[in-house]
N, C-alpha and C positions, 0 to 999 in steps of 0.2 A: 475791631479789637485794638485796644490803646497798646502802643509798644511797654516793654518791658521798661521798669523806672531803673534808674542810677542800682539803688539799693538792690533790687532784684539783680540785676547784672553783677553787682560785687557777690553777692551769697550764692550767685549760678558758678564763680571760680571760685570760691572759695570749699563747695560744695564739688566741685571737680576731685577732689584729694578722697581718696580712702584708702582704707588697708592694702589693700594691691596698688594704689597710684600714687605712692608716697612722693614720687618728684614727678613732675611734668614737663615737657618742653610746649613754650607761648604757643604753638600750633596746636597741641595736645589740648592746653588749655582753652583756647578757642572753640573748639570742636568740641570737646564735655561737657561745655557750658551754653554751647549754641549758640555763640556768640561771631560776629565778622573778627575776626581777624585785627582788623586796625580798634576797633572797639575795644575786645581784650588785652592789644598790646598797649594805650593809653591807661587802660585801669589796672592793670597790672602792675606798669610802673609806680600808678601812683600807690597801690598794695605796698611794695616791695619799697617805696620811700617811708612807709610810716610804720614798717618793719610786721606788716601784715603776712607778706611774704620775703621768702629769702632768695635772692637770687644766686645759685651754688656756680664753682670754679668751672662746672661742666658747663654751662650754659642755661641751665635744668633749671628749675621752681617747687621750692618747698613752702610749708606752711610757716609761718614764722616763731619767731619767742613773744614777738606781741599778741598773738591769739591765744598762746598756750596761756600766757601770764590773765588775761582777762576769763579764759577758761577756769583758771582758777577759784575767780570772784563769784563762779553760779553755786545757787544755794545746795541745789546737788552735788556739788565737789565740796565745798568749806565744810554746813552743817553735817553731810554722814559723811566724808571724810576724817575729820576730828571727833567726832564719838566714837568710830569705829575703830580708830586708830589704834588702842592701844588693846581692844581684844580681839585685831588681827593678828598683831604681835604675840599677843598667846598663842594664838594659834599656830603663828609658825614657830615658837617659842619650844611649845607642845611635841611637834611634830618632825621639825626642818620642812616642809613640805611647801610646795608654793599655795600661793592664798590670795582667792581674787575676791573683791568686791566690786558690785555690778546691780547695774540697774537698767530697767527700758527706755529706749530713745526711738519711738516712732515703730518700726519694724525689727530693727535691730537690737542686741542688748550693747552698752557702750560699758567699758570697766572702767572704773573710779579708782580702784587701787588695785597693786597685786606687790605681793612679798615673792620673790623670786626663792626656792628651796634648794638647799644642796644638791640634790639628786639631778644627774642630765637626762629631763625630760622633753621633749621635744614640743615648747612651747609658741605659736606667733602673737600671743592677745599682747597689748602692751596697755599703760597705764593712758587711757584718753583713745583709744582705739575701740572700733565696733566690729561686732561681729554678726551672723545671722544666728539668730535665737534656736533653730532646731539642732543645730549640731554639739552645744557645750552646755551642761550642766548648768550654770548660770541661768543661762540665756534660755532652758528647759525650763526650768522655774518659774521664769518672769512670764513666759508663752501661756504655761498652765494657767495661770493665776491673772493672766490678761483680759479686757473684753474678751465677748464673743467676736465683735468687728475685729478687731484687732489678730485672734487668731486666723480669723477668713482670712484676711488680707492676705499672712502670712502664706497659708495654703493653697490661696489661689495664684500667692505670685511664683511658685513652682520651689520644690525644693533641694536644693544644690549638692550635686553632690562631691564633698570634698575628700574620701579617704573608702574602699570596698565595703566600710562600713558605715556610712553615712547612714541616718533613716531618709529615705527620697519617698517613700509612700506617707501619701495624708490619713489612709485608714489608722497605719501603722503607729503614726506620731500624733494621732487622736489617743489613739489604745494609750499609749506613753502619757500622753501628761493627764488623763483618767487618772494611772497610777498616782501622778508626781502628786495630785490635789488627794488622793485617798493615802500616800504613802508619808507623807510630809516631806521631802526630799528628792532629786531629780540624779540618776548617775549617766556617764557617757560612758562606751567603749572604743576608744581610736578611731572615736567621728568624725572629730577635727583635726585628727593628728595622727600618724598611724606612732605608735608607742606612751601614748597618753590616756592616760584616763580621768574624770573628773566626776566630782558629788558634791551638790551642794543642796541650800536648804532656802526659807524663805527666810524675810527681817520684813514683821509687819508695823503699822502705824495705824493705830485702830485697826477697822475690819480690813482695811488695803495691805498689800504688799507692795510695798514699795522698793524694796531691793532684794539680791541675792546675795549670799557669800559661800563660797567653795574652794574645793581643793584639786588640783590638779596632780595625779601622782601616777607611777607607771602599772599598777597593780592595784585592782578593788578587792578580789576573790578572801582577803585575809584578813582587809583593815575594814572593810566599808561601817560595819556596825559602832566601830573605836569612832571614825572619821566623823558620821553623821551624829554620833552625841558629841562628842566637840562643838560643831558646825552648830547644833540645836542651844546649847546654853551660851554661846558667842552672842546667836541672833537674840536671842531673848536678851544678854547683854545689850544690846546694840538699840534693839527696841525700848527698853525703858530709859534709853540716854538720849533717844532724839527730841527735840524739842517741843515738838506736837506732844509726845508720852508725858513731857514734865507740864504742860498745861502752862 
């Protein structure tokens, strides 16, 4: 078997970083990425000169403003970023509520935008952050509405559990996104967060779904039916603005 090339070794640290390992130390780094040691501290330096990575006061290694800003350039962040743009702001316009927009990335859902709401709800997604798709409303959506592969995957790589209420059974979160495809709409309760709750819906592109958008708020039991028609005439905004709709 041929060693790994240049390129694979840069996307193996760079691919070190996620939501729990937002800074790394060069050892850290080496080790996530299965890399020797002297290997990742030459490429790291040369990361951290062309502003790939940042090298923090601590010692520490974060991902830089040069990724975030090329991050920006994929057609997934510009084109539904900027149509979506202004009937997120309804919605949090609508509501004060926080407002995420979110799409699949592999296994994970990855969020593209979020409008942060008045209210102190106990939120960690951030804008360009991933999450695992069975614990948050979004990321329920995008699960339902995925391959079959795709949901195996999910299923079989086990499912985590982050709050007493997490769904960790695959019977379980079969039954669930059954509903989410017969209900049009996916909701959580303090799966990902104990004091949060979240409901979102789909945004399709012809017969596909290609994103979610939703609401994160501390209570469903009063609003949910207000929430999910908002959410429903947003997507359908959002869907005849993206550029595949306009032909």
């Amino acid at each position: 078997m041929s060693a790994p090339s240049v390129t694979a070794r840069v996307f193996a640290l760079l691919g070190a970083f996620d939501e729990r390992h937002r800074t790394l130390r060069l050892s850290e780094l080496a080790t996530r990425a299965g890399l020797p040691l002297s290997t990742a501290h030459r490429l790291v330096a040369e990361l951290t000169g062309c502003g790939a990575l940042r090298r923090l006061p601590s010692g520490r290694y974060a991902v830089g403003r040069r990724m975030w800003d090329l991050g920006l350039l994929a057609p997934v962040q510009t084109d539904l970023r900027e149509v979506a743009s202004p009937f997120l702001h309804d919605l949090y316009g609508a509501t004060l509520e926080t407002v995420h927009l979110a799409v699949r990335d592999g296994l994970e859902v990855l969020y593209v935008d979020r409008l942060a709401g008045h209210r102190s709800v106990p939120i960690i997604s951030t804008t360009g952050s991933r999450l695992p798709m069975h614990g948050t409303g979004v990321g329920k959506v995008l699960l339902a509405h995925a391959p079959a592969d795709v949901r195996r995957a999910v299923l079989d790589a086990g499912l985590r559990r982050f709050t007493p209420y997490t769904v960790t059974s695959a019977r379980v979160l079969e039954e669930q996104l059954d509903r989410v495809r017969a209900d049009g709409y996916a909701t959580t309760a303090e799966e990902m967060t104990l004091g949060a709750c979240s409901v979102a819906v789909p945004i399709t592109s012809g017969p596909d779904v290609v994103a979610s958008v939703g609401f994160v708020v501390p209570d469903l039991r009063r609003t949910r039916g207000r929430l999910v028609a908002a959410l429903r005439v947003a997507a359908q905004g959002i869907a005849r603005s993206l550029p595949s709709a306009r032909g």
